[in-house]
C-alpha positions in Angstrom: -15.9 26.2 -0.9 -18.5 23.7 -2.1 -16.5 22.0 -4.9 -14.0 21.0 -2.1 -17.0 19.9 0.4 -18.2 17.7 -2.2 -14.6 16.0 -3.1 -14.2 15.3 0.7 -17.6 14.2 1.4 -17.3 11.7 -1.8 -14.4 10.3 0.3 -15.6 10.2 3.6 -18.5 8.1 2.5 -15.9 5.5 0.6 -14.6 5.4 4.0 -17.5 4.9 5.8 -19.1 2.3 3.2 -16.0 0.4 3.3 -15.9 0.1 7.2 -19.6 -1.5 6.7 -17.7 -4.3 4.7 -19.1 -3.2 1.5 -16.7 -4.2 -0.9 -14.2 -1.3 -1.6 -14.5 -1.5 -5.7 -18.6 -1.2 -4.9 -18.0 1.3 -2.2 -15.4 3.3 -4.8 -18.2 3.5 -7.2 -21.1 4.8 -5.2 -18.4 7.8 -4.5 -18.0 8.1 -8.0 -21.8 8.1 -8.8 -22.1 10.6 -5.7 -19.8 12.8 -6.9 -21.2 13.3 -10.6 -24.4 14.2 -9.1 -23.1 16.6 -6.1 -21.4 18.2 -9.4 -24.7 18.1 -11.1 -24.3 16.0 -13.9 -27.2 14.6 -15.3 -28.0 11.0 -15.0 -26.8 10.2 -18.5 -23.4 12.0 -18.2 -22.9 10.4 -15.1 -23.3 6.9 -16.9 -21.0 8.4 -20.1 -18.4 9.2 -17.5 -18.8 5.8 -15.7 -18.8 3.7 -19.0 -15.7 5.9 -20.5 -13.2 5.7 -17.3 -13.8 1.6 -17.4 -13.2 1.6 -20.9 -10.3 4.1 -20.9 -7.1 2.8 -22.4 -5.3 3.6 -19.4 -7.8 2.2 -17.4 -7.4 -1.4 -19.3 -3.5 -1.1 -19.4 -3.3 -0.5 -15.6 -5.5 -3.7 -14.7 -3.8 -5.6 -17.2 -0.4 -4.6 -15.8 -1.5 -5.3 -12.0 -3.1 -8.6 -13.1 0.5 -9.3 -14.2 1.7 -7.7 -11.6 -0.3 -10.8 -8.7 1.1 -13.3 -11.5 5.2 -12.5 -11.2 4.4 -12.6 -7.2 2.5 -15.2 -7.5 5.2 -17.0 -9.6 7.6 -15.8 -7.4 5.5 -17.3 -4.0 4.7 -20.7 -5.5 8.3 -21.3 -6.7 10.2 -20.1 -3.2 12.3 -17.5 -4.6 10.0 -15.0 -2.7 10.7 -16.6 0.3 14.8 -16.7 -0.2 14.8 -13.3 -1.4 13.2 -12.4 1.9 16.1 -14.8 3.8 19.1 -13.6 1.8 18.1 -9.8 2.6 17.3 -10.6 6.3 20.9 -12.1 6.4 22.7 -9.6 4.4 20.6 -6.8 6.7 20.8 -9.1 9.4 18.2 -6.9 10.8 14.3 -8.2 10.3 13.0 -4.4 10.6 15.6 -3.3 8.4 14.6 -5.8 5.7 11.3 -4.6 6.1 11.8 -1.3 5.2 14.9 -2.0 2.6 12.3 -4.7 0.7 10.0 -2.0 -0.2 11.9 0.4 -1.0 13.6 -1.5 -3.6 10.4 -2.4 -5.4 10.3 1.9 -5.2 13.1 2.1 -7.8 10.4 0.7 -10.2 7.6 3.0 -11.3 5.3 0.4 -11.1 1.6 0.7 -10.8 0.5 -0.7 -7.5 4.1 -1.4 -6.7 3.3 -1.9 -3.3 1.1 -4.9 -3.7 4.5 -6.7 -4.8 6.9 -5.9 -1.9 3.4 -6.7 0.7 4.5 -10.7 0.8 8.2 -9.8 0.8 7.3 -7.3 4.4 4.9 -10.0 5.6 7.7 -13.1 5.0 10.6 -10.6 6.2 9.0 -10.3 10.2 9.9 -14.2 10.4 7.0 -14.6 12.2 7.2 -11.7 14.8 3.6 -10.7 15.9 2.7 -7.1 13.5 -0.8 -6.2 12.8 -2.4 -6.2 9.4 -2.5 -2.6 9.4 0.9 -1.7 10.6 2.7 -4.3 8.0 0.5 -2.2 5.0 1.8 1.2 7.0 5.5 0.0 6.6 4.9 -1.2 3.2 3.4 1.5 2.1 5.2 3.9 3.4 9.0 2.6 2.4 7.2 2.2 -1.2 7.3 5.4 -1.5 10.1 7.1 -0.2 11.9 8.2 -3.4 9.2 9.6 -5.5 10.4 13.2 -4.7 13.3 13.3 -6.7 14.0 9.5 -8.5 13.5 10.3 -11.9 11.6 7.6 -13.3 8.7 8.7 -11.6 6.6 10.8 -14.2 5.3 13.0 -11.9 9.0 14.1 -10.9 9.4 14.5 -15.3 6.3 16.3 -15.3 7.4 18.9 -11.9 10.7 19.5 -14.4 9.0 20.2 -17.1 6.5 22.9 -15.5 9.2 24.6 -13.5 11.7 24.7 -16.1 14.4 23.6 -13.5 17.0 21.2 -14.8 16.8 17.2 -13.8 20.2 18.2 -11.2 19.1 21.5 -9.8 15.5 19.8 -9.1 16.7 16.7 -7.8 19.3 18.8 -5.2 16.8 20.5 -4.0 14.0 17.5 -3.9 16.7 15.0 -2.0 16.4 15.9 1.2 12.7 15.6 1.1 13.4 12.0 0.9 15.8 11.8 4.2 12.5 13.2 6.2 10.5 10.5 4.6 13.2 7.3 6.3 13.5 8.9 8.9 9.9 9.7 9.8 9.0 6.6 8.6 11.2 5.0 11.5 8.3 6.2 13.8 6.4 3.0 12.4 8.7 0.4 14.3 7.5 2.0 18.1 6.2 -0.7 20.0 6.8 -3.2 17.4 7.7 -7.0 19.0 11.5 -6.5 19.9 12.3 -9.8 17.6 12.5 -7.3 14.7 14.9 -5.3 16.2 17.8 -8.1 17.0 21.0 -7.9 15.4 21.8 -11.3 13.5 25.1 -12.2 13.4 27.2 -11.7 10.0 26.0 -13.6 7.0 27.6 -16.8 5.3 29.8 -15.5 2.4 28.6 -15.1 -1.2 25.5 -13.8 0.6 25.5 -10.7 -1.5 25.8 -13.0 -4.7 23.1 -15.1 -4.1 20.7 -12.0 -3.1 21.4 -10.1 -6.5 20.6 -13.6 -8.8 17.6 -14.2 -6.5 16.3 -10.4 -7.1 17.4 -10.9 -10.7 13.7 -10.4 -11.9 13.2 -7.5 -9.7 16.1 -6.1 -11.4 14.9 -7.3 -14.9 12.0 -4.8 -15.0 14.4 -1.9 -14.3 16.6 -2.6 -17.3 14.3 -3.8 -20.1 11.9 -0.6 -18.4 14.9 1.9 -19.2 15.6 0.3 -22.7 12.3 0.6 -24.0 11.7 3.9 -22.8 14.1 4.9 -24.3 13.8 3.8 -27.4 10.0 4.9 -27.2 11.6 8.6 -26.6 13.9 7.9 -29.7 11.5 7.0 -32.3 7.6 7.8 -30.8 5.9 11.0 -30.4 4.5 11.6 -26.9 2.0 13.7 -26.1 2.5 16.8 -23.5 0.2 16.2 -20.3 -2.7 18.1 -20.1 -2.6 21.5 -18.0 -5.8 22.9 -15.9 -8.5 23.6 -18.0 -7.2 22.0 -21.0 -9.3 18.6 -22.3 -8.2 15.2 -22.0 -5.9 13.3 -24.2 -8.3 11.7 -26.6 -7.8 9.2 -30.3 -4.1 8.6 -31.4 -2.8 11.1 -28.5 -4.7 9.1 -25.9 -2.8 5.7 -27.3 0.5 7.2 -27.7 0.6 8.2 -23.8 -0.7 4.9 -22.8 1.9 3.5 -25.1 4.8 5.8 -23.2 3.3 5.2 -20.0 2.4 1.6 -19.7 4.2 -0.6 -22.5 7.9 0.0 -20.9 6.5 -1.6 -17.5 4.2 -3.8 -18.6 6.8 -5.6 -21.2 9.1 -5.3 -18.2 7.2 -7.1 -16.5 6.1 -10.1 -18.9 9.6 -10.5 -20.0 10.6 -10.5 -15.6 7.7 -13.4 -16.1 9.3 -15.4 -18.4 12.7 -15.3 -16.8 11.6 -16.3 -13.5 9.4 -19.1 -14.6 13.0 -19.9 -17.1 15.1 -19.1 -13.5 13.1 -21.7 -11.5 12.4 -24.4 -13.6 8.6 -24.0 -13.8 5.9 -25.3 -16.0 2.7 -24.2 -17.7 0.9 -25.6 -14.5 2.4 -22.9 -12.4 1.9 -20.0 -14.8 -2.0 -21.2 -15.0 -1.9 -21.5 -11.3 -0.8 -18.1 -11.0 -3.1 -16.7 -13.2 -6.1 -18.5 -12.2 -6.1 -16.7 -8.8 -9.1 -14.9 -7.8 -7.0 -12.2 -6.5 -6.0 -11.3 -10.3 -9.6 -10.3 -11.1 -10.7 -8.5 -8.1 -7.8 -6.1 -8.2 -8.5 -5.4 -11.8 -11.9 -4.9 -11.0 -10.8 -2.8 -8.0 -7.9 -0.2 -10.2 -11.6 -0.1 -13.1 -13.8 1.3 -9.8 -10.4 3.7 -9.1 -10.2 4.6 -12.5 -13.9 5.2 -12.7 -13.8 7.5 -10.1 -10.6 9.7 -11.2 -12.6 9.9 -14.5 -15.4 11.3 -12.4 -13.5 13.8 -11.0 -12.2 14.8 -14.1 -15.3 15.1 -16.1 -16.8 17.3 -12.7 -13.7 19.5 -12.9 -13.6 18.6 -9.5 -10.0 19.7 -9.4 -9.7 22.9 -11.2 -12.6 24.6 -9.3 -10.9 23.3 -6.4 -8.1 25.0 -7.2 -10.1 28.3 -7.7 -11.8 28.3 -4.8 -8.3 28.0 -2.7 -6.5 30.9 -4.8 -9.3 33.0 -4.1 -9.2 33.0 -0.5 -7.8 35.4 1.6 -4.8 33.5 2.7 -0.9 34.0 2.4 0.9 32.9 -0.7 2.7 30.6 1.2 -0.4 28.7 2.7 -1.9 28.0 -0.6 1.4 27.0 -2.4 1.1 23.7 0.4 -2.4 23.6 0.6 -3.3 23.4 -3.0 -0.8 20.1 -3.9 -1.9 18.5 -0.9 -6.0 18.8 -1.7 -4.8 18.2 -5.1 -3.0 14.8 -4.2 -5.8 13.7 -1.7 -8.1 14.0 -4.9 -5.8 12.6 -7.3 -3.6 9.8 -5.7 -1.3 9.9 -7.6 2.1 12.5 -7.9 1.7 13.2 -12.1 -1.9 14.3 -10.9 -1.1 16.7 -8.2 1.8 17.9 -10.4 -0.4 18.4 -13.5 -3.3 20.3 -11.8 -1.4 22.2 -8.9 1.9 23.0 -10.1 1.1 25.7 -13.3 -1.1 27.4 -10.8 2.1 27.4 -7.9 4.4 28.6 -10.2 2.0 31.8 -10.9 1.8 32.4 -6.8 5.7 32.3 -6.4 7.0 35.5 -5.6 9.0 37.1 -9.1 12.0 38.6 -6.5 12.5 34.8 -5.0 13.8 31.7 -5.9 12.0 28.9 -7.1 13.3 25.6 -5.5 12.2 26.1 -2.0 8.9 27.1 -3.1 8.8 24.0 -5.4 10.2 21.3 -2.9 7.3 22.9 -0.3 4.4 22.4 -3.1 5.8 18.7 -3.6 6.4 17.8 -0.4 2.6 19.0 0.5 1.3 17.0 -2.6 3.3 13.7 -2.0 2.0 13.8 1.9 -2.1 14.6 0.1 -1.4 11.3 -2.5 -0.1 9.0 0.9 -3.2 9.9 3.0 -5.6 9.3 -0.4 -8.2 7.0 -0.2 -7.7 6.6 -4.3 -4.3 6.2 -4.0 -3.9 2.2 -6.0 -1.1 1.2 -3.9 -2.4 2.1 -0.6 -5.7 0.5 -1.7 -3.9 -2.8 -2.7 -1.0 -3.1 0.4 -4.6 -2.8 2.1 -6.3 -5.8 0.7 -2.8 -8.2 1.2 -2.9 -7.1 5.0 -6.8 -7.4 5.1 -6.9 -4.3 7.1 -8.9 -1.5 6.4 -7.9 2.5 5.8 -8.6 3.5 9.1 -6.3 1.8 11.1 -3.2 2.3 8.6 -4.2 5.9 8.7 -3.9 6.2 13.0 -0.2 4.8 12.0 1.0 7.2 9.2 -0.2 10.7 9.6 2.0 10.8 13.2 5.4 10.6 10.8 3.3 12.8 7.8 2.7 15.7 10.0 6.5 15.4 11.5 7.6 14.7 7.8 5.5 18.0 6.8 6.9 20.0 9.8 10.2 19.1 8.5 9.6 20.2 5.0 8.8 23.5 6.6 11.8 24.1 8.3 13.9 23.0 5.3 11.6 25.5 3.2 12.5 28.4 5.7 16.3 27.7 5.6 16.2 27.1 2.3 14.7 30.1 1.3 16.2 32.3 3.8 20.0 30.9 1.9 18.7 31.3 -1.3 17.5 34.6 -1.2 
């Protein structure tokens, strides 16, 4: 299984150069350059791939959108409303852990790039000062930031799992719910031995708490709406590409733009417009905005989602994934084994849930046994994929929750894959009742 050697020795030496304090963008991009040539690429398609992926449109509209992304927080921190969203919710929860897990989560509504980088303050300022480490506060954020993704349909790679399986939006997000309770409540494994201050009950909150909390989250809240609107009317009156399936090539001219334009704009104008309105909401000036922008952090997270995107592109022009996928369906192993394992290599490579989807799902669906029913096979394959995308070294927002901390992958990874191999037994007993009632 070479092709799969490869991929995980590209990643173990990310890992490795990264604990040497090389600088995670840099370390990204000798993995990428490693990875062409394990894949044997010549020298001059491995510096095509590398020039295309940083030039990619997506590539550009996901550093622009995280750039603006470290602004709104930014905007947000300098002005205080960061720090009373964090004291409303700790009063209205009146529970610090339980704000710590509630704040990300919330930001989870939003399918927002990097998402995680913008609850990371609101987790650090919700422990009101209680001891954590670096790495578990980037566990808990990380991990709440992602608790919905299985079934919350704004998520494209939940779209993209109805489309393949042909299961309607309610059937699939029945079925995909419960995958979603394992995640909390695994996730409550991150708060052992935390400092007991996070765990004391405050007494009831002042009246007109809840008030105050939903005008101070107003710009959180601003980027949901204006992200629904303009999707929508993107669906009503712009063409948009079908996704790729394995084997088939890239998105490339006018199809390339329009998904960039489906994928990013919504968010991204979300955002800008969530911008204004909290600069509007808090009385700011043109100082603060420049402030906010001229942060170094701005530029080397851009710089750090162009050496991510430089390295999916890698991948992709390797076919790192689809032989990958071969090389598992041709081993001697029961259906069942290969219906998790293939997601989960598939999200490790990917980091992200439209990619395990896109590459692991057609092939799934062809494994599933014609006299038995889909879901439980399906909410298995997910499950499998979401758990490969949270233990991936390219996934953005682990990357970036990372950085805020200023911890490393290591150490967040001794705290999460306890509750991911509970949360996986989990989703193997709920595939084995499910499919024993179904059937």
């Amino acid at each position: 299984m070479p092709a799969l050697l490869y991929t995980l020795g590209a990643f173990g030496l990310i890992l490795i150069l990264a604990r040497f304090k090389l600088p995670l963008s840099a370390a990204i991009a000798v993995g990428a350059v490693v990875i062409g040539a394990l894949f044997e690429m010549t020298p001059w398609q491995i510096t095509q791939a590398v020039f295309a992926g940083a030039v990619h449109i997506e590539t550009v509209a996901l550093a622009c959108i995280v750039a603006i992304l470290i602004a709104l927080s930014e905007t947000m921190r300098i002005s205080g409303q960061l720090e009373r969203i964090v004291s409303l919710a700790r009063a209205f929860l009146r529970r610090p852990a339980v704000a710590m897990a509630a704040l990300p989560a919330l930001i989870g509504l939003l399918p927002m790039p990097g998402g995680a980088l913008f609850s990371a303050p609101m987790v650090d300022s919700a422990t009101g000062g209680a001891k954590v480490s670096g790495a578990r506060l980037s566990a808990i954020n990380y991990w709440f930031r992602h608790i919905w993704e299985c079934w919350w349909p704004l998520y494209p790679g939940m779209i993209l799992a109805v489309s393949i399986t042909k299961l309607d939006f309610l059937s699939f997000i029945r079925f995909q719910f419960p995958l979603s309770v394992f995640m909390i409540v695994c996730g409550l494994l991150l708060f052992r031995k935390t400092h007991s201050d996070l765990h004391i009950t405050a007494p009831p909150p002042p009246s007109r708490t809840k008030r105050k909390l939903l005008k101070e989250t107003s710009s959180i809240w601003l980027i949901v709406a204006i992200w629904g609107v303009v999707k929508l009317l993107l669906w009503a009156f712009l063409y948009c590409p079908p996704c790729p399936g394995p084997g088939e090539p890239a998105l490339t001219g006018v199809d390339a733009i329009l998904s960039a334009v489906h994928g990013y704009v919504p968010i991204g104008l979300g955002m800008l417009i969530s911008l204004a309105w909290t600069i509007r909401l808090n009385r700011l000036g043109g100082v603060v905005l420049r402030k906010a922008f001229s942060d170094k952090r701005v530029y080397t997270m851009a710089l750090l989602v162009i050496s991510v995107m430089v390295f999916k592109h890698m991948l992709t022009c390797a076919d790192a994934t689809e032989r990958i996928s071969v090389e598992l369906a041709d081993v001697n192993v029961q259906v069942v084994v290969v219906i998790a394992i293939l997601p989960f290599i598939a999200g490790m490579v990917t980091g992200i849930a439209a990619g395990f989807v896109g590459t692991s799902f057609p092939i799934v669906m062809g494994l599933i046994p014609a006299s038995e029913a889909i879901p439980p096979y399906i909410a298995l394959a997910f499950f499998f994929g979401h758990m490969g995308q949270m233990l991936s070294p390219m996934h953005l927002c682990l990357i970036l929750s990372n950085r805020h901390f200023k911890t490393s992958f290591m150490p967040v990874y001794r705290i999460i894959i306890p509750p991911i191999i509970l949360a996986g037994v989990l989703a193997v007993g709920y595939f084995i009742v499910l499919r024993a009632i179904l059937n």
